[in-house]
C-alpha positions as CSV (number, residue, x, y, z in Angstrom):
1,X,140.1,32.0,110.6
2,X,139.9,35.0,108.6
3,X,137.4,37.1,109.1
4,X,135.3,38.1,105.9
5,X,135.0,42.0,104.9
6,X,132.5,43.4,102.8
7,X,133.0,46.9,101.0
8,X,129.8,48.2,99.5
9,X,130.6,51.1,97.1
10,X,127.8,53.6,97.4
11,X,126.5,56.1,93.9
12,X,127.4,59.3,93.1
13,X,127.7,60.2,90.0
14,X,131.3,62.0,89.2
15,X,132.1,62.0,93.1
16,X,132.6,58.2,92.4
17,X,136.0,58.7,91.2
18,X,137.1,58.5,95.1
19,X,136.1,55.0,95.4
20,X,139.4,54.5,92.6
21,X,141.2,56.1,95.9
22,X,139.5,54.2,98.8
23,X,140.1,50.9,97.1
24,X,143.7,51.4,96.2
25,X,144.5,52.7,99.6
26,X,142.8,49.7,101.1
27,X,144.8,47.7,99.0
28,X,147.4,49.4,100.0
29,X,147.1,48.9,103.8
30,X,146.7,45.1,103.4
31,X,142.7,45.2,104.0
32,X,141.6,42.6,101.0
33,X,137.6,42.7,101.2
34,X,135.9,39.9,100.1
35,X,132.5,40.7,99.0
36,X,132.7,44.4,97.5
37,X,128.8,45.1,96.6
38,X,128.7,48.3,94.4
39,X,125.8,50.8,92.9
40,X,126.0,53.1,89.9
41,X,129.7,54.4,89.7
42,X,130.3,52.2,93.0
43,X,130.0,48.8,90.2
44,X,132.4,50.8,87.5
45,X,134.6,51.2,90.3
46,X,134.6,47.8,91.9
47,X,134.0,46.0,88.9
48,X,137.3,47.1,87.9
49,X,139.0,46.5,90.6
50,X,137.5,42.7,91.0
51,X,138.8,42.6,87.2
52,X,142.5,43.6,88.3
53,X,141.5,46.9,85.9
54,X,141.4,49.5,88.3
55,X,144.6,51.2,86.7
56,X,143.0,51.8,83.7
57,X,140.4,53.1,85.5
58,X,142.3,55.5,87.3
59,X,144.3,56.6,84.1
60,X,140.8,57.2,82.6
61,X,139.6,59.1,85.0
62,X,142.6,61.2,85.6
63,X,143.0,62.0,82.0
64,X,139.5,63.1,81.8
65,X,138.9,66.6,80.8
66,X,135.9,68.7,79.7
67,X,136.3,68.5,76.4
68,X,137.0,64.9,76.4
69,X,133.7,64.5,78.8
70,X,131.4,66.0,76.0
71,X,133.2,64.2,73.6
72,X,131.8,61.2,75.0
73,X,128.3,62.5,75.3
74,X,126.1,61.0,72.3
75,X,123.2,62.9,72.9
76,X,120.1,61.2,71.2
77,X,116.7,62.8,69.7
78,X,114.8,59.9,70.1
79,X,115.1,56.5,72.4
80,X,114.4,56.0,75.9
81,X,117.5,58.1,77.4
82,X,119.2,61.3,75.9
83,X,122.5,60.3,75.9
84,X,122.8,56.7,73.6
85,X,125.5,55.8,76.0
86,X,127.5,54.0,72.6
87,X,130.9,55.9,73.3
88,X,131.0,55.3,77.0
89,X,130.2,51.3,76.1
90,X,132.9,51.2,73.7
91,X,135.4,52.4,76.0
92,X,134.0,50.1,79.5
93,X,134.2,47.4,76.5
94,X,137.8,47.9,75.6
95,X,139.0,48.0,79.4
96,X,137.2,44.8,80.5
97,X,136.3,43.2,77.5
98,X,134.6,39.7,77.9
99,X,135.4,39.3,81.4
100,X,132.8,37.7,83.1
101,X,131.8,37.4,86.6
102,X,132.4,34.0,86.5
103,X,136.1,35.1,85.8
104,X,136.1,37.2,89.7
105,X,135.4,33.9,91.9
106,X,131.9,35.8,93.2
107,X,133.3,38.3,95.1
108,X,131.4,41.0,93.5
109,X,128.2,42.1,93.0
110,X,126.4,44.6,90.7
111,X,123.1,46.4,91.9
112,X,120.3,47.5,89.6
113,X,116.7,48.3,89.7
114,X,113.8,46.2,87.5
115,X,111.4,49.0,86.0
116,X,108.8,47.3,85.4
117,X,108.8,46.0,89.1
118,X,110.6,48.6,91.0
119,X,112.8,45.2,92.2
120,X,115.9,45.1,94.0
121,X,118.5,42.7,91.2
122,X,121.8,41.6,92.3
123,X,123.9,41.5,89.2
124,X,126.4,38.5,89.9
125,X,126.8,36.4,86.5
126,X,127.0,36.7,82.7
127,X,129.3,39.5,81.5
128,X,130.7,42.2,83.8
129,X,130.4,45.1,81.2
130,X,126.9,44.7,80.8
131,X,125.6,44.2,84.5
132,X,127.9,47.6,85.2
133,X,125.7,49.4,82.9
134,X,123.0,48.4,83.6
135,X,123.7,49.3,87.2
136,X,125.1,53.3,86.4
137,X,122.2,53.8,83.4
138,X,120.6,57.1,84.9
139,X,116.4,57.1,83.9
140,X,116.2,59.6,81.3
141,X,120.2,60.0,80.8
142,X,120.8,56.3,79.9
143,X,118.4,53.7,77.9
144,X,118.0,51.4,80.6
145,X,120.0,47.7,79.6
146,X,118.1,44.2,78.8
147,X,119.0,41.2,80.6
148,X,117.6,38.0,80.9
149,X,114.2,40.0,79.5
150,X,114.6,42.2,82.2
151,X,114.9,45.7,81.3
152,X,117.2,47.3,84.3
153,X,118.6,50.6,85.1
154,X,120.5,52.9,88.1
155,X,120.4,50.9,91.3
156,X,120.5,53.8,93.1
157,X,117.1,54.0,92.8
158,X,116.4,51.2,95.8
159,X,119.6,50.3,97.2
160,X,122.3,53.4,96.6
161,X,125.0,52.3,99.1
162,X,124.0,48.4,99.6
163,X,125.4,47.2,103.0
164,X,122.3,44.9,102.7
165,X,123.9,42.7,100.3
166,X,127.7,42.2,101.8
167,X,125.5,41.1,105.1
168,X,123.4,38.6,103.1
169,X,126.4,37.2,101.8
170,X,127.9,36.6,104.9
171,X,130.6,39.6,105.4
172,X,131.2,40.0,109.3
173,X,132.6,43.3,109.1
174,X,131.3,46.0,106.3
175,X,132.7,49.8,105.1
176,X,130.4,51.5,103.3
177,X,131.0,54.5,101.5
178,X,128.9,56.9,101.5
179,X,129.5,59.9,99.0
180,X,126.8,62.0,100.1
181,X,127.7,62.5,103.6
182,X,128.9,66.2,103.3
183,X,126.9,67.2,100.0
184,X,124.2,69.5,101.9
185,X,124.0,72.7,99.6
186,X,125.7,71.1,96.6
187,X,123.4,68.7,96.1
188,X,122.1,70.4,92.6
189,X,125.8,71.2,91.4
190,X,125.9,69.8,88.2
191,X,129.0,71.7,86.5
192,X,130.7,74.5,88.2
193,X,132.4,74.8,84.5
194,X,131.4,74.8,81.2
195,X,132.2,75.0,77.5
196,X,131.3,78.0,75.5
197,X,130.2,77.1,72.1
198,X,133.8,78.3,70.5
199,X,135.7,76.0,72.2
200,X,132.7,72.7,71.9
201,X,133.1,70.9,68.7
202,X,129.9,70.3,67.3
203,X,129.7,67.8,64.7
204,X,128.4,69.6,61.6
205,X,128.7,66.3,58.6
206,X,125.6,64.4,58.1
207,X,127.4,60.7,58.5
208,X,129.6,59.5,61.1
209,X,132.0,57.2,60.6
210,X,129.5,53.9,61.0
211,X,127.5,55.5,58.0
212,X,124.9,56.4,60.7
213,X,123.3,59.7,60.6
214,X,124.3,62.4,62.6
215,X,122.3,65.2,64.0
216,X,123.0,68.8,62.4
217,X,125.3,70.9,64.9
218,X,122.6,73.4,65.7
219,X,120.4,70.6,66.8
220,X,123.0,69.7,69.0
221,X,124.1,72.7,70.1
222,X,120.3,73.1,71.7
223,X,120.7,69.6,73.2
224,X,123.7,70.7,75.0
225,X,122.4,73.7,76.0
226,X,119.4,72.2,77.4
227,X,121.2,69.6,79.5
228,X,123.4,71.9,80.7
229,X,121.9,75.2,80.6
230,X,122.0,77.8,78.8
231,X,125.6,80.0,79.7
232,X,123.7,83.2,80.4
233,X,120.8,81.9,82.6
234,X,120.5,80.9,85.9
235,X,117.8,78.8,85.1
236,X,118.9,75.1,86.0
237,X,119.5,72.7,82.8
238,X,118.1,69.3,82.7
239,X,121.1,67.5,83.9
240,X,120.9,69.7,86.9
241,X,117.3,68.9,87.6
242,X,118.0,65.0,86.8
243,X,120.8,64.5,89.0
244,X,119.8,66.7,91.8
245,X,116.4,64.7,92.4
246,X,118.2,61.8,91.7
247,X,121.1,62.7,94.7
248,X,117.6,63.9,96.8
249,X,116.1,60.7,96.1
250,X,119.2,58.5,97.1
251,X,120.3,59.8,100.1
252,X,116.9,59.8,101.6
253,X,117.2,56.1,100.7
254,X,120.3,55.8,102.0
255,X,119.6,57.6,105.5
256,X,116.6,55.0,105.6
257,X,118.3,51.7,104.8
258,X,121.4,52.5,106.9
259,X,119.6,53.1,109.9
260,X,117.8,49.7,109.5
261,X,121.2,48.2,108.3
262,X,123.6,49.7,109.7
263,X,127.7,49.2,108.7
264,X,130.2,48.7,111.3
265,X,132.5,51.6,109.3
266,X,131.5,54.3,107.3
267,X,134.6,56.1,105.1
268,X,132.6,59.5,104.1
269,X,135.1,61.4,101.6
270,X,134.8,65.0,101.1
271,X,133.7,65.7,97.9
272,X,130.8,67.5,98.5
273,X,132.4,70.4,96.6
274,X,132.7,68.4,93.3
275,X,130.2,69.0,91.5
276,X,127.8,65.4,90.2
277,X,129.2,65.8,86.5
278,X,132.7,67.3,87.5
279,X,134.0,63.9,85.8
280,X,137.4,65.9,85.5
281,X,137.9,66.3,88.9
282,X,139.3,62.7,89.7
283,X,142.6,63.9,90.8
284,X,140.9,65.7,93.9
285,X,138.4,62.9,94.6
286,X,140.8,60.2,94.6
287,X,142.8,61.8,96.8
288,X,139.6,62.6,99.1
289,X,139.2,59.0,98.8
290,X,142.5,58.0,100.2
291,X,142.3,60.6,103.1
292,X,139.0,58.9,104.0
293,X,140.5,55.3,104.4
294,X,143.5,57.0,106.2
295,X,141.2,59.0,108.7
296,X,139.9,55.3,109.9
297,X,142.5,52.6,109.4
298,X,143.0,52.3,113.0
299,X,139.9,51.7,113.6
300,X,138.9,49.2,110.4
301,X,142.1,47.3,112.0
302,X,140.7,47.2,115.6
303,X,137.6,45.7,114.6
304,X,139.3,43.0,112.5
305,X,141.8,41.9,115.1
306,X,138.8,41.8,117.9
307,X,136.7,39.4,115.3
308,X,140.0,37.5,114.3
């Protein structure tokens, strides 16, 4: 009888890109979980892998650059979060389309947290797009996403690397992955590089191409400079404050729930040097990723041939 593996893919913001490396290598080893359980960036990545899409992923990721990154930032005056999120949407949309979870046989799960409750959901019906979003929308960053008149947003908020739900669903043996694990004093990095406001495009016409209204390029201008910084200051920018109480938050979460629910294997790649919005970094976390999965095959194998 086979024995049944859960992989629960923990958040991390741009340090996510090395679960695109832990799963391939996995793969690549002949270790086939059956239950992968993913928060924030852990559902983009597993949910594309469950949808056989984790190629695109991967060329996504890798042809990321910083341009490309603020490209996709749609910052928003008004609204509950100060990106809209509308690009980034269009482009999960285009990869996975109308796949539902119906269409992965229920071996993956989406976390998210219920704001008006503070609840725990598992995510594991209706369409995959909209349950992955829901699970990465930052508070703040991201309007949080309505389903089933639920308004839900980052599941990293209760459950950040969710070993809970692979148990509950019967997994015998679990890898987390836990992207914190060497992150002490870079916690706060946000963006060890930016843009200087010669080489950002700022949109400067007053329609886009929806006939919507844009914002003027000054406007945006302070919006970037305010959620980045400003390039002469060393005081922190509001992404910097976001993400680092958010990271705080988490992994004093995560130290709490995994010592109550413990995994039989962690894999803890080192990308504590990549900063949490470093999205153009994929190359080196996905190869972190790997090295992590290489570092404990042995012992991932030991444990399945002793429950086999």
């Amino acid at each position: 009888m086979a024995v049944k593996i859960g992989l629960a893919l923990g958040s991390g913001v741009a340090r996510g890109w090395a679960h695109i490396g832990i799963l391939k290598a996995l793969h690549a080893q002949g270790i086939h979980p059956d239950i992968i359980a993913g928060t924030s960036i852990g559902a983009l990545a597993g949910g594309c892998f469950a949808a056989g899409k984790i190629g695109a992923l991967e060329e996504f990721a890798r042809g990321m650059t910083r341009r490309k990154l603020f490209g996709l930032l749609d910052f928003s005056m008004g609204g509950s979060g100060l990106i809209k999120g509308r690009k980034l949407m269009e482009v999960l949309e285009h990869n996975i389309g109308d796949i539902s979870f119906e269409d992965l046989n229920g071996g993956f799960i989406c976390i998210a947290t219920e704001m008006a409750t503070g609840h725990e959901i598992w995510l594991r019906e209706g369409k995959l797009s909209t349950a992955i979003r829901a699970s990465y929308a930052l508070p703040g960053i991201f309007k949080p996403v309505r389903i089933n008149n639920r308004w839900l947003f980052d599941g990293a908020l209760v459950n950040p690397i969710p070993v809970s739900v692979c148990r509950a669903l019967g997994a015998r043996i679990v890898i987390a992955v836990n992207l914190n694990f060497d992150s002490f004093g870079h916690g706060a990095k946000v963006a060890g590089k930016r843009l200087d406001d010669k080489s950002f495009r700022y949109d400067n016409g007053d329609n886009d191409e929806n006939g919507g209204t844009k914002m003027p390029s000054s406007i945006t201008r302070i919006l970037h400079q305010q959620f980045f910084g400003k390039k002469d200051s060393h005081a922190p920018g509001i992404s910097t404050i976001m993400f680092a109480a958010l990271s705080i938050t988490q992994d004093r979460i995560a130290r709490s729930r995994l010592a109550g629910e413990p995994p039989d294997i962690t894999l803890t790649p080192r990308v504590g040097h990549i900063g949490l919005f470093d999205f153009d970094e994929a190359e080196d976390a996905i190869k972190c990723g790997e090295q992590s999965v290489h570092s404990q095959i042995a012992r991932i194998r030991e444990m399945i041939n002793i429950l086999r």
